[in-house]
BALOBA-1460 file (C-alpha; in Angstrom, 3 decimals):
// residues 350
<rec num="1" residu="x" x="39.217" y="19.330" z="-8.112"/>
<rec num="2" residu="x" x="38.855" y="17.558" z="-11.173"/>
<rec num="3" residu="x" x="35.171" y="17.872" z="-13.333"/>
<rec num="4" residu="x" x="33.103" y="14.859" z="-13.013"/>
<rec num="5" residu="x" x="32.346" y="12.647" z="-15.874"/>
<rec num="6" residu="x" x="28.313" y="12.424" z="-15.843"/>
<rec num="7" residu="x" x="28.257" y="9.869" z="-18.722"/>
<rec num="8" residu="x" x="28.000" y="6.445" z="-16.887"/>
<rec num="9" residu="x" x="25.571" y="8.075" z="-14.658"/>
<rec num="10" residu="x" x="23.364" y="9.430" z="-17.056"/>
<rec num="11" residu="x" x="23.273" y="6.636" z="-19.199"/>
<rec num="12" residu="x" x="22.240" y="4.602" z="-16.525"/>
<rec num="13" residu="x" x="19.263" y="7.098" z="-15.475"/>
<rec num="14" residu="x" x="18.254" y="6.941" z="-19.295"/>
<rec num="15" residu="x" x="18.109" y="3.357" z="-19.377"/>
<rec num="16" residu="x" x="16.115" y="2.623" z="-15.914"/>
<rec num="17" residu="x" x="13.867" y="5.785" z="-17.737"/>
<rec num="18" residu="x" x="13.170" y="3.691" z="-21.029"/>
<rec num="19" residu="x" x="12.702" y="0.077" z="-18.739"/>
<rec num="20" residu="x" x="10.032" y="2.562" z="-16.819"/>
<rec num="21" residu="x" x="8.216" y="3.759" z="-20.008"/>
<rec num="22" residu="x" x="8.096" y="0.142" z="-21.539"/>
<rec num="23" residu="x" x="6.437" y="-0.910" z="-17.594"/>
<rec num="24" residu="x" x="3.697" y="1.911" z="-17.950"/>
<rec num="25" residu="x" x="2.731" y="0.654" z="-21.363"/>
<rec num="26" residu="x" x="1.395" y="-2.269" z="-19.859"/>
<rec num="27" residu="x" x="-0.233" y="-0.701" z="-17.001"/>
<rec num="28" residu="x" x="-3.944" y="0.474" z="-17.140"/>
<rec num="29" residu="x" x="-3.902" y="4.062" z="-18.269"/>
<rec num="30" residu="x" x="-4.691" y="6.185" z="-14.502"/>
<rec num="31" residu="x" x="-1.330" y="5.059" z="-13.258"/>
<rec num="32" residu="x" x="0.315" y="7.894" z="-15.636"/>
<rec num="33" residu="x" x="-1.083" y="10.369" z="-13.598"/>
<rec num="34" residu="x" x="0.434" y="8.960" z="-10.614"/>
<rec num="35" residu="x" x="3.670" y="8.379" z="-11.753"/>
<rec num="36" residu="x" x="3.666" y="11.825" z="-13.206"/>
<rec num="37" residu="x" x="2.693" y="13.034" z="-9.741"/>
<rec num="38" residu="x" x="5.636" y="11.155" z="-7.994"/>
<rec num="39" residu="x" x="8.303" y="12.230" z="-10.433"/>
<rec num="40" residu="x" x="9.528" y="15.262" z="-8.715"/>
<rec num="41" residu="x" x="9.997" y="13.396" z="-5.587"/>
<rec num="42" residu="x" x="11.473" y="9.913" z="-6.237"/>
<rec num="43" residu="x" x="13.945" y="8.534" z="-8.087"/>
<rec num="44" residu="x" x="13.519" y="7.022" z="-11.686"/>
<rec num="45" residu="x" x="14.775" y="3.642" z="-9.830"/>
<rec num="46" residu="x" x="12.042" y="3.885" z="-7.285"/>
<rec num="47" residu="x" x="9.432" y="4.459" z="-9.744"/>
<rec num="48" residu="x" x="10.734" y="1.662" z="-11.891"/>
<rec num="49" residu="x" x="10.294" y="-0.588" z="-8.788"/>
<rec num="50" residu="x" x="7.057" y="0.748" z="-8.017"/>
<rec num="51" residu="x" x="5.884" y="0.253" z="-11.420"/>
<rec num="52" residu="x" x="7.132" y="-2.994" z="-11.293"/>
<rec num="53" residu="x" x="5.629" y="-3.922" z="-7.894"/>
<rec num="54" residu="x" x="2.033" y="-2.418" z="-9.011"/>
<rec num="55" residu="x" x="2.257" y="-3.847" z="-11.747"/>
<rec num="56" residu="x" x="2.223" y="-7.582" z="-10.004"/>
<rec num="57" residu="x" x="-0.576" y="-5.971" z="-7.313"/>
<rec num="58" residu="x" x="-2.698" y="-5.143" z="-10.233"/>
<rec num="59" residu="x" x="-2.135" y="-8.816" z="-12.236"/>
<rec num="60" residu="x" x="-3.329" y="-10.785" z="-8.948"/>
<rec num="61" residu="x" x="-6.936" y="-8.285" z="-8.900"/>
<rec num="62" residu="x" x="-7.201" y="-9.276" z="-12.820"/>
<rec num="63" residu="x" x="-7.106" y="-12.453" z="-12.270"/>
<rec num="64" residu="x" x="-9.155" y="-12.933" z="-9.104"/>
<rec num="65" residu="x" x="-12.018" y="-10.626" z="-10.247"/>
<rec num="66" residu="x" x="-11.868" y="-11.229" z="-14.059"/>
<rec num="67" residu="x" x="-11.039" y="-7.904" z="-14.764"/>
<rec num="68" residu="x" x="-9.053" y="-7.374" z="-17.817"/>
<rec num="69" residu="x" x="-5.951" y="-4.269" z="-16.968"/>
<rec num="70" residu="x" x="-7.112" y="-2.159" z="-19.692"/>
<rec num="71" residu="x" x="-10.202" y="-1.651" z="-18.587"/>
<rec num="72" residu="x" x="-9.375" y="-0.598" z="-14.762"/>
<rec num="73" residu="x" x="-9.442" y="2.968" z="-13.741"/>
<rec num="74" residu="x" x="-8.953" y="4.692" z="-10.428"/>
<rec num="75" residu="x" x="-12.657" y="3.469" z="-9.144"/>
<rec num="76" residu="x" x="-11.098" y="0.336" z="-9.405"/>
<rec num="77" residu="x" x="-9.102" y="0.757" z="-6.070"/>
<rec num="78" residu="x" x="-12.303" y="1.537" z="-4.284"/>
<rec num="79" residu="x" x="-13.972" y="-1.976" z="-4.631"/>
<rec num="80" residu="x" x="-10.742" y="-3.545" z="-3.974"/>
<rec num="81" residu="x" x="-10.787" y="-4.533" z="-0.008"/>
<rec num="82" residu="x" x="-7.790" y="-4.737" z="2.727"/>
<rec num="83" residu="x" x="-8.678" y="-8.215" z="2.583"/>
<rec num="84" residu="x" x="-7.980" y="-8.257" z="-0.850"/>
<rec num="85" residu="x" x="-4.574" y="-6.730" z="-0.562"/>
<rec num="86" residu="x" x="-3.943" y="-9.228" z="2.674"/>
<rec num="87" residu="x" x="-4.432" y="-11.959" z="0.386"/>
<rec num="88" residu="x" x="-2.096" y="-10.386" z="-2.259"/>
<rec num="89" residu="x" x="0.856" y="-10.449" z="0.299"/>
<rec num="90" residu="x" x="0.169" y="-14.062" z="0.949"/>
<rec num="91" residu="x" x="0.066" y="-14.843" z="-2.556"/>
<rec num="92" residu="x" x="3.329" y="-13.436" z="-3.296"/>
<rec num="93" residu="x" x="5.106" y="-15.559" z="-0.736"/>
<rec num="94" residu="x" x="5.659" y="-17.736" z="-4.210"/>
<rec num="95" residu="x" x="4.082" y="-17.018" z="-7.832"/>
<rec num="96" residu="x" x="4.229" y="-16.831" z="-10.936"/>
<rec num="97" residu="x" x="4.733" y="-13.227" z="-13.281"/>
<rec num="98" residu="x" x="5.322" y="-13.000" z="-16.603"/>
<rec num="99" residu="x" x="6.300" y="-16.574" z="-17.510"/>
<rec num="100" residu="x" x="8.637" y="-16.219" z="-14.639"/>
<rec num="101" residu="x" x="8.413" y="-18.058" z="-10.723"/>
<rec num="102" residu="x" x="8.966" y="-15.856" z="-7.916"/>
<rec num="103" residu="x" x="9.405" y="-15.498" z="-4.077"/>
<rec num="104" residu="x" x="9.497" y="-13.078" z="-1.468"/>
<rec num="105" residu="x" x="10.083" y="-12.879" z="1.482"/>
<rec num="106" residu="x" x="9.279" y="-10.151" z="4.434"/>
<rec num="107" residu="x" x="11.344" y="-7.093" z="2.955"/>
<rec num="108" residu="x" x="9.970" y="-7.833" z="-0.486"/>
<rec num="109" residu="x" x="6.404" y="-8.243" z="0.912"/>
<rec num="110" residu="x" x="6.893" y="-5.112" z="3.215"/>
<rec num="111" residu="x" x="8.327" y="-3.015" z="-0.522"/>
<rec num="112" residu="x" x="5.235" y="-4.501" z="-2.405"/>
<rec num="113" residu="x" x="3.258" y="-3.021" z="0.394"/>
<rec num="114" residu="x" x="4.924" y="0.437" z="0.175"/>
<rec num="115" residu="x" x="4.180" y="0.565" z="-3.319"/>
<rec num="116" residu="x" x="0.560" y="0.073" z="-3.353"/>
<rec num="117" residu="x" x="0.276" y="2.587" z="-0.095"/>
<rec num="118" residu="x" x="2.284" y="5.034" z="-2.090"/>
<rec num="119" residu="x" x="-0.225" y="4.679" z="-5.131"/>
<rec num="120" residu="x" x="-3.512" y="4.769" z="-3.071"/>
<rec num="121" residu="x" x="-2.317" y="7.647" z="-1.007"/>
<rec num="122" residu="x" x="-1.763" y="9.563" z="-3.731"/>
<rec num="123" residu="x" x="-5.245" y="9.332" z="-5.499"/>
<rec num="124" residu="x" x="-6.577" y="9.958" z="-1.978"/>
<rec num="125" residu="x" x="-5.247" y="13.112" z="-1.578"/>
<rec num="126" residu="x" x="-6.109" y="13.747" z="-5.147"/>
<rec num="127" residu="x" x="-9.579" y="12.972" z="-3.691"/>
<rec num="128" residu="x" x="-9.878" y="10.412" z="-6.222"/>
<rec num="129" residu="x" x="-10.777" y="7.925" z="-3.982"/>
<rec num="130" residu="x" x="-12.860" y="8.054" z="-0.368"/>
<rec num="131" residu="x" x="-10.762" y="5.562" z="1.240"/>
<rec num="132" residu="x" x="-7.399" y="4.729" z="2.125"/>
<rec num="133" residu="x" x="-7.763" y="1.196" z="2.176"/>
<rec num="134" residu="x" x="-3.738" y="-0.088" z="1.148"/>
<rec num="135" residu="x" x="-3.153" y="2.104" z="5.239"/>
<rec num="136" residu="x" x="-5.363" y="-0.178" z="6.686"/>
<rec num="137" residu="x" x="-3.018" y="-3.093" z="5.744"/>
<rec num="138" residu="x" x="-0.258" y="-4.090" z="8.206"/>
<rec num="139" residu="x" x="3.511" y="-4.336" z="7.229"/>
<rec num="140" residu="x" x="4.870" y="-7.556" z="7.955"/>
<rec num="141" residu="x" x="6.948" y="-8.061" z="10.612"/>
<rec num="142" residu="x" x="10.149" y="-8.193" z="9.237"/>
<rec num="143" residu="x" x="12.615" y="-10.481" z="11.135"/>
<rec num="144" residu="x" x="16.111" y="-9.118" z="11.216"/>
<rec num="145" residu="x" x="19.000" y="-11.095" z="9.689"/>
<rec num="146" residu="x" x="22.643" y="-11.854" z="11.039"/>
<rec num="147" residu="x" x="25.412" y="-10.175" z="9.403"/>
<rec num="148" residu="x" x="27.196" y="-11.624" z="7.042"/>
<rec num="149" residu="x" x="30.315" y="-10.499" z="6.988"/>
<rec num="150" residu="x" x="34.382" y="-11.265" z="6.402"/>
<rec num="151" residu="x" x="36.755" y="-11.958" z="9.532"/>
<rec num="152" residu="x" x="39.989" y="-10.356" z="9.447"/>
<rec num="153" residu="x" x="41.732" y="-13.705" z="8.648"/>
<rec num="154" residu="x" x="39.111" y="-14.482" z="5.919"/>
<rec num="155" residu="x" x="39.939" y="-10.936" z="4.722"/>
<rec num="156" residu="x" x="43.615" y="-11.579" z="4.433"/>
<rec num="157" residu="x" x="42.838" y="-14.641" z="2.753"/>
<rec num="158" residu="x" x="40.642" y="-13.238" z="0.419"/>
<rec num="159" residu="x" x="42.950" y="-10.336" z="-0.390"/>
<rec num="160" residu="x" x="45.913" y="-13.188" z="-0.427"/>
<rec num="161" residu="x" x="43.885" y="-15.152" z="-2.886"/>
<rec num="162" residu="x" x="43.424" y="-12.218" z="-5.385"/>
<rec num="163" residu="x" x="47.012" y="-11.288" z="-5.089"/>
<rec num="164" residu="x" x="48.169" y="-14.894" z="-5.943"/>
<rec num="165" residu="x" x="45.496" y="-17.160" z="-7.453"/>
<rec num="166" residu="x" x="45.741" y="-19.604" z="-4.960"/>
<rec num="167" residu="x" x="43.006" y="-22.310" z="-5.183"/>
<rec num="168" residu="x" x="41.917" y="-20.836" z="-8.382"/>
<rec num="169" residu="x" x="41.576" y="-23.264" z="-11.593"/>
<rec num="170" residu="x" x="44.054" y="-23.319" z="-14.502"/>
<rec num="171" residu="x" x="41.372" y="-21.456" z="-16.656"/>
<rec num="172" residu="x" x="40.769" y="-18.748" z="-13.855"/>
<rec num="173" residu="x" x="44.325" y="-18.324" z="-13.647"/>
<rec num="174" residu="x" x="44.904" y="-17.990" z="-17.318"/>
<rec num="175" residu="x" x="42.956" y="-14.354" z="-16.435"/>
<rec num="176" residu="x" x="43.751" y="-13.876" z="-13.099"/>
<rec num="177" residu="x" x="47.305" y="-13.318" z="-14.760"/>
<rec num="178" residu="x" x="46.117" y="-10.338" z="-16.475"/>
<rec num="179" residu="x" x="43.742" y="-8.960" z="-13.765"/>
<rec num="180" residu="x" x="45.668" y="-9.431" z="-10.643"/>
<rec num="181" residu="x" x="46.078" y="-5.906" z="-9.887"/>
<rec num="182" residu="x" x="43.097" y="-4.707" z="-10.807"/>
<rec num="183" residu="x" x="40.830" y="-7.284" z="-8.761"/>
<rec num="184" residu="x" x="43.545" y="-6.907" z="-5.673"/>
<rec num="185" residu="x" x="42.762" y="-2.729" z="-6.030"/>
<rec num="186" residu="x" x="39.285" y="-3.039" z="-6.454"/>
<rec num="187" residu="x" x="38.981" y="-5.288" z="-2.976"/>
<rec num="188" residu="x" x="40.553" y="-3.539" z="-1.077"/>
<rec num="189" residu="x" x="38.993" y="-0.735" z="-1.634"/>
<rec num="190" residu="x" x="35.260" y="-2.636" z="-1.235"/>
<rec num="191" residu="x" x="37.105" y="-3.734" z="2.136"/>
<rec num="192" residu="x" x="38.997" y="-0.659" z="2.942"/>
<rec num="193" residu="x" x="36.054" y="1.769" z="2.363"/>
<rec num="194" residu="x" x="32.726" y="0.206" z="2.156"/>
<rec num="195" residu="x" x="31.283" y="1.937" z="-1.238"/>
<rec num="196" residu="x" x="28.012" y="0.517" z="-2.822"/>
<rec num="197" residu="x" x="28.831" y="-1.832" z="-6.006"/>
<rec num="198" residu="x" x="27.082" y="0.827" z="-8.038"/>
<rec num="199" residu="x" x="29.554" y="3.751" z="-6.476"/>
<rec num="200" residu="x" x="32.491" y="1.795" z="-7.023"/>
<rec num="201" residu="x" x="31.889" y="0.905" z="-11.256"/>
<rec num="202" residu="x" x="30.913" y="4.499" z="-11.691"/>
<rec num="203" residu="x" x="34.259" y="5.401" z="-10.590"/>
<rec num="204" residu="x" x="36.054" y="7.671" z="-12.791"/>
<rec num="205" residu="x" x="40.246" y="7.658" z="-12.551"/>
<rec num="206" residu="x" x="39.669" y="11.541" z="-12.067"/>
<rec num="207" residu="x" x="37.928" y="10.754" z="-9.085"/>
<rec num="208" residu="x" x="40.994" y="9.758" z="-7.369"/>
<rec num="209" residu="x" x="42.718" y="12.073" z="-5.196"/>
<rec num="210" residu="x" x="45.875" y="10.183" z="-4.456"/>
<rec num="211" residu="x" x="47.507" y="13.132" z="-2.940"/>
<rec num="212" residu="x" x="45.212" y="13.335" z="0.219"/>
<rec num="213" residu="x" x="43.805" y="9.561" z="0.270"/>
<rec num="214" residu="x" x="40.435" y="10.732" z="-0.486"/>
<rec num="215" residu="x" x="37.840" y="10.294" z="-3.547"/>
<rec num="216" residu="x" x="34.810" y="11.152" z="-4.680"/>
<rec num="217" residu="x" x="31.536" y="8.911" z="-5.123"/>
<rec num="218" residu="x" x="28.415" y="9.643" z="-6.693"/>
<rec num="219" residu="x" x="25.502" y="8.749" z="-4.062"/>
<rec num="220" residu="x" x="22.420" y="7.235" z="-4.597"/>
<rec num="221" residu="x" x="20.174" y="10.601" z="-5.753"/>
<rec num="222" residu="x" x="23.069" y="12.214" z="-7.388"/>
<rec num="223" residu="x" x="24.601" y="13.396" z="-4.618"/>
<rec num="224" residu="x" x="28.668" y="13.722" z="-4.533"/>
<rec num="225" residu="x" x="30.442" y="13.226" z="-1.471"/>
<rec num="226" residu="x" x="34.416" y="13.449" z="-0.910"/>
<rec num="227" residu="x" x="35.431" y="9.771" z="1.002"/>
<rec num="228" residu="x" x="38.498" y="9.050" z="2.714"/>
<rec num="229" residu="x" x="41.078" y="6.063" z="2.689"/>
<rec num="230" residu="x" x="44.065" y="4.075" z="4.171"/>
<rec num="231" residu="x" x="47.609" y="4.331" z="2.805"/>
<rec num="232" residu="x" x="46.748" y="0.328" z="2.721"/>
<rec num="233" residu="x" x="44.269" y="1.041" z="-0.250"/>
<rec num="234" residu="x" x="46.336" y="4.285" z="-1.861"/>
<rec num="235" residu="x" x="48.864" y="1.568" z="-2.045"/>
<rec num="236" residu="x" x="47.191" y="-0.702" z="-4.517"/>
<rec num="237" residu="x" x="45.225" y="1.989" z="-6.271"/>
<rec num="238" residu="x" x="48.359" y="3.822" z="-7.189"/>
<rec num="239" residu="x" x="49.388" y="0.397" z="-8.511"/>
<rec num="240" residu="x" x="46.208" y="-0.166" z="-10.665"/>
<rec num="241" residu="x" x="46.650" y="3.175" z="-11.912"/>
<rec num="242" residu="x" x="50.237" y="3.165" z="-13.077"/>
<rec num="243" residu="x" x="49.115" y="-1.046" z="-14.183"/>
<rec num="244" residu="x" x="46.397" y="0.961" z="-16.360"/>
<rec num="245" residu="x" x="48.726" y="3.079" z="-18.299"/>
<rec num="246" residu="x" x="50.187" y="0.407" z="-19.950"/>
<rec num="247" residu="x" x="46.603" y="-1.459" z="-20.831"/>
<rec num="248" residu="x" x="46.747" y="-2.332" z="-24.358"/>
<rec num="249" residu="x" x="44.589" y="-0.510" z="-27.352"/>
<rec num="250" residu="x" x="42.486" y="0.907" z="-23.993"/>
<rec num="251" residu="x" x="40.837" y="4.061" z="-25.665"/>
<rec num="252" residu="x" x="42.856" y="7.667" z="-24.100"/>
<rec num="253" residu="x" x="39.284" y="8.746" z="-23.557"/>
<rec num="254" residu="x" x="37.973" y="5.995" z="-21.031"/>
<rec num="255" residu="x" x="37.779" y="7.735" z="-17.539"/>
<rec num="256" residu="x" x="36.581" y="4.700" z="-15.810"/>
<rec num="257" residu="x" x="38.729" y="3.684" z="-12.862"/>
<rec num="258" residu="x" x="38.263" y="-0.285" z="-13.263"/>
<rec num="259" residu="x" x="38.790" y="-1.690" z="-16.964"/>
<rec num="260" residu="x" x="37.230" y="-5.252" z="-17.990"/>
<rec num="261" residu="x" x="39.834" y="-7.225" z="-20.311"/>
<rec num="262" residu="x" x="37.545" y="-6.186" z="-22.762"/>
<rec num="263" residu="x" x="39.112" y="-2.453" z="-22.127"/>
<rec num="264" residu="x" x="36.054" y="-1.091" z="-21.309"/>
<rec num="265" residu="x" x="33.819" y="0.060" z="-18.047"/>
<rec num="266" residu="x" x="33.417" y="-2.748" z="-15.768"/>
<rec num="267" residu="x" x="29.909" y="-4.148" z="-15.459"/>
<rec num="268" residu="x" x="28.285" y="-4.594" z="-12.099"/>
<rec num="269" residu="x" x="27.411" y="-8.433" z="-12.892"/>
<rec num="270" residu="x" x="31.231" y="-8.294" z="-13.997"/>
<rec num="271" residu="x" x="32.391" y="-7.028" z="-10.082"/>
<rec num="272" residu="x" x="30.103" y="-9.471" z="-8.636"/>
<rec num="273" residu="x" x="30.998" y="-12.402" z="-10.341"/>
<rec num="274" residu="x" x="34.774" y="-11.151" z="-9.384"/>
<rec num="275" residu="x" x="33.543" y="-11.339" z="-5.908"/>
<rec num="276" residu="x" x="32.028" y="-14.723" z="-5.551"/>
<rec num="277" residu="x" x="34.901" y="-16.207" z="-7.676"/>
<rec num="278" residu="x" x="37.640" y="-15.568" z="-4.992"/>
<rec num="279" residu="x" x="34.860" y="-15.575" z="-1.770"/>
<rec num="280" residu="x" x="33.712" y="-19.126" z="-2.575"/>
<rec num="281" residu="x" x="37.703" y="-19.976" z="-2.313"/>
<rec num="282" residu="x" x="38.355" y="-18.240" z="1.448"/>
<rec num="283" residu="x" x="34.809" y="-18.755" z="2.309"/>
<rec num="284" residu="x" x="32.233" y="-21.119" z="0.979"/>
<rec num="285" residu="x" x="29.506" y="-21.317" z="3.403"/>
<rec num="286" residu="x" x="29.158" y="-17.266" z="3.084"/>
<rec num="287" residu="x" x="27.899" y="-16.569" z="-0.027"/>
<rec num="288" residu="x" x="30.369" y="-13.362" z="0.113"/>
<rec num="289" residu="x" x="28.864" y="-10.793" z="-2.458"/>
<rec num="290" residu="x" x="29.532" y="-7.345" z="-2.769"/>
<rec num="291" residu="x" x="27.070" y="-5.974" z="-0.372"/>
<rec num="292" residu="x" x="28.413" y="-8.417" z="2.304"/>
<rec num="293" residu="x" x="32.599" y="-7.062" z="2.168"/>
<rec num="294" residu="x" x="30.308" y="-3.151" z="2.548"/>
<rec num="295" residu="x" x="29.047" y="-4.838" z="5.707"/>
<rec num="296" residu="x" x="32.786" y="-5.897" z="6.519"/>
<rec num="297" residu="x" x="33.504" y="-2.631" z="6.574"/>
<rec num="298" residu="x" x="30.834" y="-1.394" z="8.298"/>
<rec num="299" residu="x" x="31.517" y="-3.696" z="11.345"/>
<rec num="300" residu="x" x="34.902" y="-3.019" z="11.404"/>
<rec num="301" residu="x" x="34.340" y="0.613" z="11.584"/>
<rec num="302" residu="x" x="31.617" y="0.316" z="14.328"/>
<rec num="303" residu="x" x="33.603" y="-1.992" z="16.437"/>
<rec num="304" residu="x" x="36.864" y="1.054" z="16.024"/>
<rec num="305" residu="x" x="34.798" y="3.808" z="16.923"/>
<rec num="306" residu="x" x="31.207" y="2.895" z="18.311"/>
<rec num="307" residu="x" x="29.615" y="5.699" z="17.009"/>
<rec num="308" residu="x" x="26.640" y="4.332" z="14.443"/>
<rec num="309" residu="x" x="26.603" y="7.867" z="12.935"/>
<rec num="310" residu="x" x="29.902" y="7.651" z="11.985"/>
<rec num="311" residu="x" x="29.033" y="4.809" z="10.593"/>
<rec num="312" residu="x" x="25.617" y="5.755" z="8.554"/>
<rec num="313" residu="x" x="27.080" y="8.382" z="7.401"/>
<rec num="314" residu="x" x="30.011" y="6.724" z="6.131"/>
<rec num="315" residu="x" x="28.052" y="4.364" z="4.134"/>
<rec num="316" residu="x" x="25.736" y="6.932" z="2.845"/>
<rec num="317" residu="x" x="22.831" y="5.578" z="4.875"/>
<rec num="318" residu="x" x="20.298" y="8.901" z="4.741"/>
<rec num="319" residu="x" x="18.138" y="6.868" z="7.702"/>
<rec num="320" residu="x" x="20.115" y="6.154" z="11.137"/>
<rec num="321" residu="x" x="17.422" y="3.996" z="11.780"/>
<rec num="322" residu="x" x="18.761" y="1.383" z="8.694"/>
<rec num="323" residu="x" x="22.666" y="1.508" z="9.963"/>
<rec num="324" residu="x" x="20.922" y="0.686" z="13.421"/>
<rec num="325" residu="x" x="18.663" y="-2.337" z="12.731"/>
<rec num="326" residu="x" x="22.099" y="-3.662" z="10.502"/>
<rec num="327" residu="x" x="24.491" y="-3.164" z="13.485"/>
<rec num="328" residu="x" x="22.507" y="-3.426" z="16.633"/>
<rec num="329" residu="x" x="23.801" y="-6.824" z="17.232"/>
<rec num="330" residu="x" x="27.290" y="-5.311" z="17.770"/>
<rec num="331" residu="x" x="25.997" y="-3.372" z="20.600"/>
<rec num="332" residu="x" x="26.629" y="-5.272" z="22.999"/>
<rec num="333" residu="x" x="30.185" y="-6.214" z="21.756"/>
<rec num="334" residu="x" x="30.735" y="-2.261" z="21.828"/>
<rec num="335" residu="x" x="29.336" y="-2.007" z="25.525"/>
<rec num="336" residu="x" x="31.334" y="-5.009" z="26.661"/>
<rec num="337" residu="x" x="34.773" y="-3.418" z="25.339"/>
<rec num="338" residu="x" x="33.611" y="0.309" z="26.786"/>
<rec num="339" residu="x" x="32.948" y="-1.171" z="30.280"/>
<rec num="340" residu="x" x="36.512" y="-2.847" z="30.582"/>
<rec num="341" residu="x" x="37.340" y="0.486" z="30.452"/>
<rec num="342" residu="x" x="36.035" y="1.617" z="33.735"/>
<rec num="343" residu="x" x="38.135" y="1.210" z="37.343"/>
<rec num="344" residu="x" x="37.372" y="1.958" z="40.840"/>
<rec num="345" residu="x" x="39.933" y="1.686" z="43.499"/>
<rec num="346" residu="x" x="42.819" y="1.757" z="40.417"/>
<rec num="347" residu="x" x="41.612" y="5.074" z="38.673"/>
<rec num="348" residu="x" x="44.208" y="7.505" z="38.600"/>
<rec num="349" residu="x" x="41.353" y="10.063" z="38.246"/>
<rec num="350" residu="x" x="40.758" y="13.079" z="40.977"/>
C-alpha cells in the first residue's frame, strides 16, 4: 500500500492549534490549566469548540455580574448558580458575540452545555471547586429532525446535471466545461460512498486503490480506515484520474485527488459551494449540502441491508447510538419490507 501524505492533515491540526492559542489569550488565565488537562484526551477541534463555547459562557457572567474576564479565577465558578447557567441557555437562543448576532438552537444549546460540564467537572475533580453545579443543569430536549436526503431520481438528476450542465447559466457553464469530470467523480463518490466533506478533500490520488475498488480515508482522530466502492464510482474516478494527467502547469508534486482550476487542493467551502450549485438545480426546496448526499447514502445502505451497524460503521460513526437517532425513522420501512417476507400455508419450509 502506498505511504500516506500527512501534509493536508497536519496543516490543518496546526491551524485549528494556532485559532485555539489566539481563543485562550482572551480567556481569564485558570482555563490554561484546564485545557492543558484535556489535551491528552480530546481533539484540538474539540478544544477549539470548547474554548469557543466557554468563552461565550464566561462573556454572559461578565456582563451580568460586572465582572471584568481578567480578573475571574476558578472561585469564580463557585458563586455562579444553576440558575445562572439556566439563564445562559436561554440567552443564547439569540445574541450577540463579538460584534457578531447569533442563534442556537437545541444541539447548539445541548454542546454549549457539554462544554461548561466538561470545564466544571474537571476543576471538581481537581478539588478546585466543592460543587458540581454545570451537572445540576438539564440538557435540553433535543427534538429529532427528518432526513434530508436525495431520491434516486433526484440522484440521477443531480449526477445528470453535473455530467451535462443542464439548467446551469452561461457563466457556470463557461467552468462547468473545464470541471465536468471532476465534479461528476467527486459526486458520485459523496453518493456512492458516504465520506465526510473533510475525508473526501484530504484525499490523496495515492489513496486510490483502483485495482480492488477500495480507498483509504483519514477519520476524524487520525484514524485510517480502508473503504470500499462500486464499479459505478471506479468508473468515473478512473476518468478523473486519467482527466488529471493532462491538467495544465498542475505541479508533479500535488497528491491531492480533487484539483480546483486554480491547480491546487480543493477547499471545503470550494466542494460545498459545488454542491449547492447543481442541488439547487434538481432540488430547490432541499437545501442539498454535503452532509445531506452522506445521509443519501446512509439511507440507501440501511434500506439494502437493515443492519444500523453496518451502517455506523460505514460512516465512521464511533457511537451506534448517533447512526440510530439519524435512521430510526427508517425502521419501520425496514420492518414493513422484512415482514412481506414471511408465509404460512405457502412456505416451502419443513
Amino acid at each position: 500500500m502506498a505511504k500516506l501524505s500527512d501534509d493536508y492533515f497536519t496543516q490543518r491540526k496546526i491551524n485549528t492549534l494556532n485559532k485555539l492559542n489566539k481563543t485562550l489569550e482572551t480567556l481569564p488565565p485558570f482555563l490554561h490549566e484546564y485545557f492543558l488537562g484535556i489535551e491528552t484526551r480530546t481533539s484540538p477541534l474539540t478544544r477549539l469548540n470548547y474554548a469557543m463555547d466557554i468563552g461565550i459562557f464566561l462573556d454572559f457572567i461578565s456582563n451580568k455580574y460586572s465582572l471584568p474576564l481578567d480578573q475571574m479565577t476558578v472561585s469564580t465558578l463557585e458563586t455562579i448558580t444553576s440558575f445562572d447557567i439556566e439563564q445562559f441557555l436561554s440567552y443564547i437562543t439569540s445574541f450577540d458575540y463579538n460584534g457578531e448576532h447569533h442563534t442556537c438552537d437545541e444541539r447548539a444549546k445541548a454542546r454549549k452545555l457539554a462544554a461548561v460540564r466538561s470545564m466544571y467537572k474537571y476543576f471538581f475533580n481537581k478539588s478546585m471547586i466543592v460543587a458540581n453545579t454545570a451537572a445540576k443543569v438539564q440538557t435540553p430536549k433535543i427534538h429529532e429532525k427528518e432526513i434530508i436526503r436525495l431520491e434516486n431520481k433526484e440522484i440521477k438528476d443531480l449526477l445528470f446535471t453535473a455530467e451535462t450542465g443542464a439548467g446551469l447559466t452561461k457563466h457556470q457553464l463557461a467552468y462547468q466545461k473545464n470541471t465536468q469530470i471532476r465534479d461528476v467523480a467527486l459526486l458520485t463518490l459523496f453518493l456512492g460512498t458516504g465520506i465526510r466533506i473533510s475525508e473526501l478533500v484530504g484525499l490523496n490520488v495515492h489513496d486510490i486503490f483502483l485495482d480492488n475498488n477500495s480507498f483509504v480515508v483519514t477519520r476524524k482522530g487520525g484514524n485510517r480506515t480502508i473503504l470500499y466502492y462500486t464499479d459505478e464510482v471506479k468508473n468515473e474516478l478512473l476518468r478523473w484520474i486519467e482527466a488529471r494527467k493532462e491538467i495544465k502547469d498542475l505541479p508533479k508534486d500535488e497528491p491531492a485527488l480533487f484539483i480546483s482550476l486554480q491547480n491546487k487542493r480543493m477547499s471545503v467551502r470550494a466542494v460545498q459551494e459545488l454542491v449547492k450549485k447543481y442541488a439547487k438545480i434538481v432540488s430547490p426546496l432541499k437545501h442539498i449540502t454535503p452532509h445531506k448526499l452522506r445521509s443519501t447514502f446512509g439511507t440507501k445502505l440501511y434500506r439494502e441491508t437493515g443492519d444500523i451497524y453496518v451502517v455506523a460503521d460505514y460512516l465512521g460513526h464511533k457511537d451506534i447510538n448517533t447512526t440510530k437517532r439519524h435512521y430510526a425513522a427508517m425502521s419501520e420501512d425496514i420492518r414493513k419490507k422484512a415482514i412481506k417476507t414471511i408465509t404460512l400455508k405457502n412456505s416451502d419450509d419443513d
